[in-house]
C-alpha positions as CSV (number, residue, x, y, z in Angstrom):
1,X,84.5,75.7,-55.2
2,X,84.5,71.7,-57.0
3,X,83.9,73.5,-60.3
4,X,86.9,76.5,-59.8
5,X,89.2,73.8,-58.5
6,X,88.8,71.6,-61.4
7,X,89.4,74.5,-63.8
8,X,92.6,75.9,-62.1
9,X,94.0,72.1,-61.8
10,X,92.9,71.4,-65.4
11,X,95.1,74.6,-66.4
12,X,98.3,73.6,-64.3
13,X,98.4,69.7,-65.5
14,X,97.4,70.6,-69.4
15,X,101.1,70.9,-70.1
16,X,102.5,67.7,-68.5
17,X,99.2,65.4,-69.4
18,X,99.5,62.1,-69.9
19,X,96.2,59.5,-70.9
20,X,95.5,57.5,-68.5
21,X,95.5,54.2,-69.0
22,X,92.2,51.2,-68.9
23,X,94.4,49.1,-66.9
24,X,94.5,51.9,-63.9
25,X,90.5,52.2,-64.2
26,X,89.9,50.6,-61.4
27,X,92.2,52.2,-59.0
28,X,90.4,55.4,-59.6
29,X,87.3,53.6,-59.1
30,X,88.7,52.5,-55.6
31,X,89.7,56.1,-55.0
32,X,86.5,57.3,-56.2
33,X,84.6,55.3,-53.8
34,X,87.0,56.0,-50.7
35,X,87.0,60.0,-51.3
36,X,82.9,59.3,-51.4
37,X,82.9,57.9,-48.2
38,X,85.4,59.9,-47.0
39,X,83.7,63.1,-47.8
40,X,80.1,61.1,-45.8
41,X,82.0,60.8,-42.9
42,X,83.4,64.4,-42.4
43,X,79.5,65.7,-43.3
44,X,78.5,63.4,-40.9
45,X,80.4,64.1,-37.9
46,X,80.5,68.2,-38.5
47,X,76.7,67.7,-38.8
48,X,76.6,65.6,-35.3
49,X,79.7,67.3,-33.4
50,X,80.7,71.1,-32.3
51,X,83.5,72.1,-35.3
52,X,85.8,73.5,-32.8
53,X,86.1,69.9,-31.6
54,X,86.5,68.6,-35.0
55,X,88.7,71.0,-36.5
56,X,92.0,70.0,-34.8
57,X,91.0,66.5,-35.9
58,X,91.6,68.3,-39.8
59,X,95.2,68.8,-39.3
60,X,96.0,65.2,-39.3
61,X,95.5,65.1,-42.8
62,X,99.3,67.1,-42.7
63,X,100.6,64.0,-41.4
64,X,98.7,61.8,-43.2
65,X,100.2,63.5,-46.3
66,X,103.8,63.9,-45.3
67,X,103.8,59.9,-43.9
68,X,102.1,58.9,-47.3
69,X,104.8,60.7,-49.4
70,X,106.8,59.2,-47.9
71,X,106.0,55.5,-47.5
72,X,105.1,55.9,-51.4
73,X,107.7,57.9,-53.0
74,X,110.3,58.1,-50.1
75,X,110.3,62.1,-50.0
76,X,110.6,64.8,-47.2
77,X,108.8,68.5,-47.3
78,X,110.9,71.3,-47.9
79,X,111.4,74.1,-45.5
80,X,108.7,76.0,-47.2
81,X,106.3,73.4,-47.0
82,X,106.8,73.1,-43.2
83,X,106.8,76.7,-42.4
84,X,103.5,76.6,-44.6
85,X,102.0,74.3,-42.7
86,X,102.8,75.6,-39.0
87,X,101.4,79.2,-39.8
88,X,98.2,77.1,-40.9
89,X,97.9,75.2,-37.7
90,X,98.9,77.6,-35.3
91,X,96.3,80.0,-37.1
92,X,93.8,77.4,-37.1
93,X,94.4,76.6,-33.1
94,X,94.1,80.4,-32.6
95,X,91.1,80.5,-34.4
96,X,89.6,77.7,-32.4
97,X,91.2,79.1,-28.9
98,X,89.3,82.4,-29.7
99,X,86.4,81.1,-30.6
100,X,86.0,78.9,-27.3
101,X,87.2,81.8,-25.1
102,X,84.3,83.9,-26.8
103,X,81.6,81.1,-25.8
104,X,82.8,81.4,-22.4
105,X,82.5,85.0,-22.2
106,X,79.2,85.1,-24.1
107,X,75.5,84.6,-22.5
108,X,73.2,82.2,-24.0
């Protein structure tokens, strides 16, 4: 998925490229190292904890995003971008409703 991602991404930002520069090495060193840990802690806790519990917890990231665009570049989302994201989370919290309705109705 790591490897499609990059290509696809590499694709869409080949035409508006610019070199980065030494001077901003270390703020992707920074990000490099919070993404890392980042990425531990999600394993970690899906590992340790039921995903229909953690799952809702996922949606944040929405608001972390919006809040972050924000603060940093003082833009809203579009209409699109909200409709996008509400057919996401209500199909997510139907997803997750389902599947704890089917543990209910199921044996072990």
């Amino acid at each position: 998925m790591l490897a499609m991602l990059s290509l696809f991404a590499t694709v869409l930002a080949w035409p508006h490229w610019v070199t980065l520069r030494a001077e901003h090495a270390w703020l992707f060193g920074v990000l490099a190292i919070t993404g890392a840990i980042g990425q531990w802690g999600l394993t970690h806790a899906f590992r340790h904890t039921p995903a229909s519990l953690l799952a809702p917890l996922e949606y944040t990231a929405l608001v972390w995003g919006l809040g972050l665009d924000w603060l940093l570049w003082n833009t809203l989302p579009d209409r699109s971008m909200l409709l996008g994201a509400a057919v996401i989370i209500v199909a997510g919290l139907y997803l997750l409703r389902r599947e704890r309705v089917s543990e209910v109705i199921t044996p072990p």
